[in-house]
LORO-960521 format. One record per residue (C-alpha): residue in three letters; z, y, x. Coordinates in Angstrom, 2 decimals, always signed. Each point is the difference from the previous one (the first is absolute). Example, Ala and Ser with C-alpha at 12.3 -4.5 7.8 and 13.67 -1.06 7.14 Angstrom:
<rs>
R  code       pz       py       px
R   ALA    +7.80    -4.50   +12.30
R   SER    -0.66    +3.44    +1.37
</rs>
This chain:
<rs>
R  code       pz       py       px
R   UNK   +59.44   +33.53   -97.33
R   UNK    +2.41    +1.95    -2.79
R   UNK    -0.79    +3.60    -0.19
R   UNK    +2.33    +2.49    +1.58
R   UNK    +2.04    +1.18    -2.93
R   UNK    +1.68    +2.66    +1.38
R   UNK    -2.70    +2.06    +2.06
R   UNK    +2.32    +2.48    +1.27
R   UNK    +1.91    -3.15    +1.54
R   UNK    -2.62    -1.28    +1.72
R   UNK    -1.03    +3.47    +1.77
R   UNK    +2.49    -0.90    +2.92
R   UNK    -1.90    -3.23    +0.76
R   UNK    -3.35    +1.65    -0.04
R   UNK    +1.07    +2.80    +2.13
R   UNK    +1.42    -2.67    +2.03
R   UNK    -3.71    -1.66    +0.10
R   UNK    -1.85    +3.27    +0.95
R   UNK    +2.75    +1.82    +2.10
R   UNK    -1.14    -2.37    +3.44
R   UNK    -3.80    +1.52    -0.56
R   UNK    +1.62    +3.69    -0.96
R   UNK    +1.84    -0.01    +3.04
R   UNK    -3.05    -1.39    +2.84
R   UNK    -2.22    +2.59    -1.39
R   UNK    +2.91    +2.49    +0.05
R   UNK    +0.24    -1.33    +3.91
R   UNK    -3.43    +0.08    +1.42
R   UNK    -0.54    +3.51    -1.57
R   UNK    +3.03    +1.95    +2.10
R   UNK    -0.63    -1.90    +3.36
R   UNK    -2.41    +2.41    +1.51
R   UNK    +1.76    +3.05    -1.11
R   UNK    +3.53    -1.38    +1.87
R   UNK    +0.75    +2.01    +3.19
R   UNK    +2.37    -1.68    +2.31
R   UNK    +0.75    +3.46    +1.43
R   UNK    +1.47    +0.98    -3.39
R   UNK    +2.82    -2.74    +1.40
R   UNK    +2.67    +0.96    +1.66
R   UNK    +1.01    -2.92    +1.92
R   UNK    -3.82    +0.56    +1.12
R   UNK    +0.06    +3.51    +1.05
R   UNK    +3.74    +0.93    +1.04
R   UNK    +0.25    +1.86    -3.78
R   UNK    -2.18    +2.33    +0.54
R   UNK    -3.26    +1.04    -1.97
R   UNK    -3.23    -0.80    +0.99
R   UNK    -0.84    +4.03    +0.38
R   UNK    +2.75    +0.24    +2.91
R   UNK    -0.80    +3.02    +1.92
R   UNK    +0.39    -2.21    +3.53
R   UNK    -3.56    -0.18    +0.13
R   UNK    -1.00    +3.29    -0.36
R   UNK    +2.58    +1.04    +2.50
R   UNK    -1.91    -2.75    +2.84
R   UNK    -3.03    +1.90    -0.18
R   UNK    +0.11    +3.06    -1.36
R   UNK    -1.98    -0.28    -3.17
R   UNK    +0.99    +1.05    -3.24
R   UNK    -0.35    -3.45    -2.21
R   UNK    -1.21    -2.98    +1.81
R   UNK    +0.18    -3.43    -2.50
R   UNK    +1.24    -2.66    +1.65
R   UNK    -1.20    -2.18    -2.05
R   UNK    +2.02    +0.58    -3.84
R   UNK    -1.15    -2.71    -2.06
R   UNK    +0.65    +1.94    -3.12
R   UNK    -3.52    +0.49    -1.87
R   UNK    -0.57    +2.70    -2.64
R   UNK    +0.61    -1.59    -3.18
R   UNK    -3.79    +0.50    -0.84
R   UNK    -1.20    -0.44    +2.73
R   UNK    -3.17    -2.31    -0.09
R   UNK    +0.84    -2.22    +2.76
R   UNK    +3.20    -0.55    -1.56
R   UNK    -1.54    -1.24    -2.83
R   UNK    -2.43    -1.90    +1.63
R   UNK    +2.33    -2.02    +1.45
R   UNK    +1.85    -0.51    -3.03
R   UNK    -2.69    -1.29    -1.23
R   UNK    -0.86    -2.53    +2.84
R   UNK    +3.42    -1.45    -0.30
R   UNK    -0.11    +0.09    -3.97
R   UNK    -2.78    -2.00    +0.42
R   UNK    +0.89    -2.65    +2.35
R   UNK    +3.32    -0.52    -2.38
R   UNK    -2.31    -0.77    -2.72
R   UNK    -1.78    -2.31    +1.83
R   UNK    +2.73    -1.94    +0.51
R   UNK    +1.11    +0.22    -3.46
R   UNK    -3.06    -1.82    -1.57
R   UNK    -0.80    -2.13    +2.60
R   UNK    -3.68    +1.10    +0.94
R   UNK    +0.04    +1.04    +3.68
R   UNK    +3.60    -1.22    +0.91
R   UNK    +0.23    +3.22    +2.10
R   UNK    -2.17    -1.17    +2.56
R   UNK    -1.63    +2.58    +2.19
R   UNK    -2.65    +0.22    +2.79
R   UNK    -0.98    +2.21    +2.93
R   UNK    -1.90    +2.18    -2.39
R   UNK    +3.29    +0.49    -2.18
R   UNK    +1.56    +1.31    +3.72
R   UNK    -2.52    +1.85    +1.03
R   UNK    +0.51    +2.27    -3.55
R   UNK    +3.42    +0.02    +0.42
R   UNK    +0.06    +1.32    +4.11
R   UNK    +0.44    +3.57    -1.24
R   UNK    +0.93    -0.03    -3.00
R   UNK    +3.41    +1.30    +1.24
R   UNK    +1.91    +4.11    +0.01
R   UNK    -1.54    +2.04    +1.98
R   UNK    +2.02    +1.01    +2.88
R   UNK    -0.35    +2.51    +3.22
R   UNK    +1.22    -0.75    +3.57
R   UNK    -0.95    +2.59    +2.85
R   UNK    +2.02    -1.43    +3.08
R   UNK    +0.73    -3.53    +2.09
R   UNK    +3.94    +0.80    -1.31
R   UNK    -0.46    +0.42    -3.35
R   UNK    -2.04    -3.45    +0.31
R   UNK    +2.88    -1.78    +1.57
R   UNK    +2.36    +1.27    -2.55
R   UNK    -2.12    -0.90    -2.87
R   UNK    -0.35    -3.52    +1.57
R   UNK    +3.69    -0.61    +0.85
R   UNK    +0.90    +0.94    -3.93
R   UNK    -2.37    -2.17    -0.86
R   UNK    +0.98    -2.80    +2.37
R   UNK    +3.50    -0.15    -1.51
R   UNK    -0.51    +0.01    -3.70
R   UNK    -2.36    -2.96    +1.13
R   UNK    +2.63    -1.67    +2.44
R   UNK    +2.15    -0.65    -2.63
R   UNK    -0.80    -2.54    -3.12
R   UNK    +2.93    +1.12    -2.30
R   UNK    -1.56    +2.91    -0.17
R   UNK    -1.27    +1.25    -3.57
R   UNK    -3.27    -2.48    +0.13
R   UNK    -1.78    +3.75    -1.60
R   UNK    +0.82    +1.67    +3.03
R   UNK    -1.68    -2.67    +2.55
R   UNK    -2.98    +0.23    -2.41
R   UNK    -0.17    +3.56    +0.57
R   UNK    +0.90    +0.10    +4.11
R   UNK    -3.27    -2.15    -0.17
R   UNK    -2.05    +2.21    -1.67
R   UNK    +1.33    +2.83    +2.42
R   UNK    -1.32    -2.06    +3.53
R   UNK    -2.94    +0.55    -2.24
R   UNK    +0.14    +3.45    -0.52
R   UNK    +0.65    +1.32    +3.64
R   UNK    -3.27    -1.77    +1.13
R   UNK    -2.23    +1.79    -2.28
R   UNK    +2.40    +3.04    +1.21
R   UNK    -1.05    -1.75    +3.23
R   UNK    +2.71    -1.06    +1.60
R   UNK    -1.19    -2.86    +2.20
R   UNK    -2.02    +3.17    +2.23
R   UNK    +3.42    +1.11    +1.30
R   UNK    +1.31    -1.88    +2.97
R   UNK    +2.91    -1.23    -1.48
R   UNK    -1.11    -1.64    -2.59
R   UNK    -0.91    -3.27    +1.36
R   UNK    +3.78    -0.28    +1.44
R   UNK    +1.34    +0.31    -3.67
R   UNK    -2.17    -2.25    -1.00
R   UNK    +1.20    -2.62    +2.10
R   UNK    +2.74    +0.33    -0.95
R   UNK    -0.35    -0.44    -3.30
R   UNK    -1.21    -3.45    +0.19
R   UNK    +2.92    -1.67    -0.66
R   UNK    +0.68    +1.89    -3.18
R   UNK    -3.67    -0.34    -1.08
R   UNK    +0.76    -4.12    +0.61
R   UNK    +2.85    +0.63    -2.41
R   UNK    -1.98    +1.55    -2.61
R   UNK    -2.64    -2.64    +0.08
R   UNK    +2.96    -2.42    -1.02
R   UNK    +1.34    +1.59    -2.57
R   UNK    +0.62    -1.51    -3.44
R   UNK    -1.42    +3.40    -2.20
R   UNK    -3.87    -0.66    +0.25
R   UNK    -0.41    +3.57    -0.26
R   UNK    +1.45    +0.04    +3.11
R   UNK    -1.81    -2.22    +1.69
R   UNK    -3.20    +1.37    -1.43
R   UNK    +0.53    +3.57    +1.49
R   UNK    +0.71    -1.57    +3.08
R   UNK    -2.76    -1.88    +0.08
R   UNK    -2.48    +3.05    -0.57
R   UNK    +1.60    +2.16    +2.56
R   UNK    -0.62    -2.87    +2.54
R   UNK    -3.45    +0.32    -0.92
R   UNK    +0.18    +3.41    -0.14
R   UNK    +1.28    +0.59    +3.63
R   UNK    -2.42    -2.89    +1.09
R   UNK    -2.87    +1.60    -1.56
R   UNK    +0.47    +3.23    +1.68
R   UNK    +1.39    -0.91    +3.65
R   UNK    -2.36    -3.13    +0.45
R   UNK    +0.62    -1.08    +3.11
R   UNK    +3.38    +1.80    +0.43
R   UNK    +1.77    -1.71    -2.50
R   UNK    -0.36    -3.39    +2.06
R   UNK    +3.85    -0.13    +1.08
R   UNK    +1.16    +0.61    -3.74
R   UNK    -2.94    -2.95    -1.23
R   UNK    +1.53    -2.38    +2.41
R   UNK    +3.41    +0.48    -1.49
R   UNK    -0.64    +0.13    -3.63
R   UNK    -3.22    -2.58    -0.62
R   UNK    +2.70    -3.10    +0.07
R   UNK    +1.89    +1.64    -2.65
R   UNK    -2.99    +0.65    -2.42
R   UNK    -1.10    -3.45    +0.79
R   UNK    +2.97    -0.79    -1.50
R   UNK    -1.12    +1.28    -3.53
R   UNK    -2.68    -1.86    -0.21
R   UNK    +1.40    -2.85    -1.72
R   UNK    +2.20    +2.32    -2.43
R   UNK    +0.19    -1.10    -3.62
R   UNK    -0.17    +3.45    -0.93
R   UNK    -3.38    +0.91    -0.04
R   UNK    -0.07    +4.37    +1.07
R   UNK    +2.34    -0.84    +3.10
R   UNK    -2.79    -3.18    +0.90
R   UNK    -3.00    +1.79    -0.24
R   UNK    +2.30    +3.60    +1.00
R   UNK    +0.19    -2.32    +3.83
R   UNK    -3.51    -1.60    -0.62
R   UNK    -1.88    +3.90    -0.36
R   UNK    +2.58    +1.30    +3.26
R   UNK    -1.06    -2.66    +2.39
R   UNK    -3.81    +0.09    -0.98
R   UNK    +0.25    +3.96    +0.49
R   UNK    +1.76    -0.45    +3.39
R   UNK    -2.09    -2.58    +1.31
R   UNK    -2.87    +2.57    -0.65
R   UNK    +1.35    +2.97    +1.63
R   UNK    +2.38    -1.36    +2.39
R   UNK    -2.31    -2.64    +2.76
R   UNK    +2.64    -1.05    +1.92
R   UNK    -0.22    -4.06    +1.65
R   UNK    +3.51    -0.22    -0.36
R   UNK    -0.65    -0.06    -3.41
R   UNK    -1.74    -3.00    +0.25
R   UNK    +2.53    -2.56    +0.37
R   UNK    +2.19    +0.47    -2.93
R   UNK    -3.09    -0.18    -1.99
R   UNK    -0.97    -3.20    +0.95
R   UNK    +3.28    -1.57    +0.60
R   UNK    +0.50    +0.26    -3.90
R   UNK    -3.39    -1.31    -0.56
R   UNK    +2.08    -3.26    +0.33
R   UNK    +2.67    +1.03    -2.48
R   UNK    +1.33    -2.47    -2.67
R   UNK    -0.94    +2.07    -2.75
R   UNK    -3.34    -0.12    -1.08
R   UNK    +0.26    +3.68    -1.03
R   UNK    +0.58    +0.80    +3.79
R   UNK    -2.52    -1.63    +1.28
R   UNK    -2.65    +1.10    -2.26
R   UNK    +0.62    +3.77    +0.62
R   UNK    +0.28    -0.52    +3.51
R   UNK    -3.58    -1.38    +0.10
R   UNK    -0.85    +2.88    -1.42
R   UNK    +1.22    +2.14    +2.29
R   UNK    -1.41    -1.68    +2.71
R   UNK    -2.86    +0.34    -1.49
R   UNK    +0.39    +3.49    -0.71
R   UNK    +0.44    +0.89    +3.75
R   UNK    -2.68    -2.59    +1.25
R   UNK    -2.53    +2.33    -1.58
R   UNK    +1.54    +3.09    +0.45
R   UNK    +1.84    +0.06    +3.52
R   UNK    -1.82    +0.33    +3.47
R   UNK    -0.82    -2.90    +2.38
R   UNK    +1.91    +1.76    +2.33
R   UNK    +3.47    -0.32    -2.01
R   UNK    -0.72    -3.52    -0.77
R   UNK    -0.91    -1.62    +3.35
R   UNK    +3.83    -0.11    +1.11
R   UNK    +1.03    -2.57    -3.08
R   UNK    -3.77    -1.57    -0.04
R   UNK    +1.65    -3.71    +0.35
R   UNK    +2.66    +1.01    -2.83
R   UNK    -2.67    +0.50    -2.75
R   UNK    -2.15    -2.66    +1.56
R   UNK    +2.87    -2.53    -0.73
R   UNK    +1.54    +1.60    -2.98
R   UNK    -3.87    +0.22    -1.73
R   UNK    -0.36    -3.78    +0.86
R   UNK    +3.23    -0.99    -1.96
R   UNK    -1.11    +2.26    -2.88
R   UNK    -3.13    -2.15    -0.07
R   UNK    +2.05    -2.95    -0.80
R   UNK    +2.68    +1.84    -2.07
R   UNK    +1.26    -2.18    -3.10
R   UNK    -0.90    +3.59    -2.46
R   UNK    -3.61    +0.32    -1.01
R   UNK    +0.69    +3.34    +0.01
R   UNK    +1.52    +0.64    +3.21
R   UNK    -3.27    -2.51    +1.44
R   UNK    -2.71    +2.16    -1.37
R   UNK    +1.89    +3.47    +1.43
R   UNK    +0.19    -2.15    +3.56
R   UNK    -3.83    -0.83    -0.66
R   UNK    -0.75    +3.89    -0.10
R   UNK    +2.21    +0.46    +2.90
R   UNK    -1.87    -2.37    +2.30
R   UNK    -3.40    +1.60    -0.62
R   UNK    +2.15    +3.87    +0.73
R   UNK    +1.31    -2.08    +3.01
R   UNK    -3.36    -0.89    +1.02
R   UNK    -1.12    +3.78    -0.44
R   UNK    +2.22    +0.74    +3.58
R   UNK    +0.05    -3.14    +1.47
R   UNK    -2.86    -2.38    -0.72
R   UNK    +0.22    -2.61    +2.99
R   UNK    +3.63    -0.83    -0.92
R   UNK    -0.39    -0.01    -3.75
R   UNK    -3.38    -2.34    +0.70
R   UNK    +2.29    -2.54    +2.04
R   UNK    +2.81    +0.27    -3.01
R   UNK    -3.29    -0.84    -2.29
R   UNK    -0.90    -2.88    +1.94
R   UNK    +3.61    -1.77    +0.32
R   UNK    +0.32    +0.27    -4.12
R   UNK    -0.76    -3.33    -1.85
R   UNK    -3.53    +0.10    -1.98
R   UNK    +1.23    +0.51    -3.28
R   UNK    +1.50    +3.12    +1.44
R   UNK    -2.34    +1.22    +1.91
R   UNK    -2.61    -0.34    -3.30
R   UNK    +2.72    +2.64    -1.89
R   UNK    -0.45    +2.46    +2.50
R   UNK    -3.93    -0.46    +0.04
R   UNK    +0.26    +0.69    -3.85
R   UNK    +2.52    +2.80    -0.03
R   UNK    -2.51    +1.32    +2.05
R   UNK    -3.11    -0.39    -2.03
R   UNK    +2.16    +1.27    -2.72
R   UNK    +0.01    +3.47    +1.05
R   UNK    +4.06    +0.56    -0.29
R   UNK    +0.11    +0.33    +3.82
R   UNK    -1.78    +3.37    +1.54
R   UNK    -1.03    -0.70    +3.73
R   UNK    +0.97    +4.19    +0.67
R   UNK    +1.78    +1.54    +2.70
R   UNK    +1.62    +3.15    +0.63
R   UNK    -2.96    +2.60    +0.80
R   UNK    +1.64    +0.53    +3.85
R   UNK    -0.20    -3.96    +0.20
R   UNK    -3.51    -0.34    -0.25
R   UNK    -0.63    +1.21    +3.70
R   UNK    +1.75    -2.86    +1.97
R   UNK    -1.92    -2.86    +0.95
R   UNK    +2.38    -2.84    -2.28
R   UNK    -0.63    +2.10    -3.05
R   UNK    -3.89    -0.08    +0.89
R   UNK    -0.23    -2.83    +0.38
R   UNK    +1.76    -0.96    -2.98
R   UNK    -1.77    +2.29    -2.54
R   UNK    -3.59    -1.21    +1.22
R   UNK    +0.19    -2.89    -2.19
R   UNK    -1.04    -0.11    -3.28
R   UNK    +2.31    -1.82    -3.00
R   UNK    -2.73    -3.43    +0.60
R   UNK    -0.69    +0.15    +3.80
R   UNK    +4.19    -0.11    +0.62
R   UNK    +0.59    -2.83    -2.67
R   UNK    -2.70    -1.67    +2.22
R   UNK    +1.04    +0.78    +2.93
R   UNK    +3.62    -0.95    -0.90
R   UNK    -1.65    -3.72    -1.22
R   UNK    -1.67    -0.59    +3.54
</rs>
């Protein structure tokens, strides 16, 4: 290659090399300090220290939730940080962006601070929130943000106040469009709010599970690798807070997806909530993992097998008659997989502590690893 003669020539080409890093780094460092309040189409022009508030209930300053931080603040540079971080990743390769449920878990509060003291200045909060969301041609920075504040209000605790669970309903639809957006920071906040709201409303967030667990099954198969594993870390959080049946049957009718990616992870969740849920939540769809376990069994993936392998044994944990007859109508060859997946030690024969007092979960749990292979055989 001929040596550059002219270096001050060739300083437009190399700037043109770097400028694509310059400007990601640039990027990822001003998202969490962007306000979507500071927006006017956002907030009818006005600032985000409007004295409406004050005037509802009589207080001198009440935040409604500012996302400006003090330019020193620690959190703020925390988070810079984070993201700073997660660019480089991508930038050398190592990591891909990837994250997990422990990467969520970090991130749940790291958000502004922000104060709420009545059921109206929840709904408000929510319903600015709502349309920022609602719209996708919004500035992609001020989605990220509108995520971070659902975030904020329920460590402000929000979701105590009666109308909270009515906003959040209707937000569904805009937390669906979120999920499908083509920024994967956008998609990632999304997906830790979900497990954010799942996290702390259990049970409560069932309605809102229902409606968005097709949508993050949908990232599962995503070439990029944060908004996969961004979907992957929300559904295993929400199948761990949220035990609802209903929950059940998108799981396992994707455990007979064409992509291999699909399928594996949905083992895994099955898995995940064969160990972790009640009998009680299970018994409704027993016949549904009976039949989808059996087709893992003979799945074309080794992969997606062995998860189905540990699933039968977390199967047999609730419901040991059935999963004995599914044992008995496998072929030999099989059957002689389970036995070792067993002997193995992958597969932990453990229940839910408030599962160990019924009679099927007794019963189950009185054998030892050698005595059920046995009694399997016979």
């Amino acid at each position: 290659m001929q040596k550059c003669q002219n270096p001050p020539s060739c300083l437009p080409a190399r700037s043109l090399f770097f400028s694509p890093v310059t400007r990601t780094l640039r990027l990822s460092l001003s998202v969490s300090d962007k306000n979507f309040e500071d927006d006017d189409s956002a907030d009818g022009g006005r600032s985000s220290s409007s004295s409406k508030g004050a005037s509802l209930s009589g207080r001198k300053a009440v935040s409604m939730g500012s996302f400006r931080r003090p330019a020193a603040s620690a959190s703020s540079a925390k988070s810079a940080g984070q993201d700073q971080n997660l660019v480089l990743r991508n930038l050398d390769g190592s990591g891909a962006g990837a994250v997990d449920e422990e990467d969520f878990i970090q991130a749940f509060e790291d958000v502004p601070t922000v104060q709420i003291y009545s059921n109206r200045e929840v709904e408000e909060a929510m319903a600015k929130i709502r349309d920022v969301l609602s719209d996708d041609k919004r500035d992609w920075e001020l989605r990220v943000a509108a995520l971070k504040k659902v975030r904020s209000l329920l460590i402000a605790g929000a979701a105590e106040f009666d109308g909270f669970l009515q906003q959040l309903r209707l937000m569904e639809a805009s937390f669906k469009l979120s999920a499908k957006d083509l920024r994967s920071q956008v998609v990632r906040e999304a997906c830790i709010t979900l497990g954010h709201l799942s996290s702390l409303l259990g049970g409560r967030f069932d309605h809102a599970a229902e409606a968005i667990m097709p949508t993050l099954l949908n990232l599962v198969p995503n070439s990029a690798k944060v908004m996969a594993t961004s979907g992957v870390a929300a559904i295993r959080l929400i199948l761990r807070h949220t035990h609802y049946p209903r929950l059940i049957p998108i799981i396992t009718s994707n455990c007979t997806s064409k992509s291999v990616a699909v399928r594996r992870r949905c083992f895994e969740f099955l898995d995940l909530l064969l160990h972790e849920w009640q009998t009680s939540s299970l018994e409704r769809h027993g016949a549904v993992l009976m039949e989808t376990i059996k087709k893992g069994i003979h799945d074309a993936d080794a992969e997606a097998r062995s998860v189905a392998r540990k699933c039968y044994w977390g199967f047999h944990g609730h419901f040991s008659r059935e999963a004995e007859l599914l044992f008995q109508g496998l072929e030999s060859s099989y059957q002689k997989a389970l036995q070792a997946h067993l002997r193995s030690g992958d597969s932990l024969m453990s229940l839910p502590a408030s599962d160990r007092s019924s009679s099927s979960s007794q019963e189950s749990l009185k054998y030892d690893r050698s005595s059920l292979i046995d009694q399997l055989i016979d």
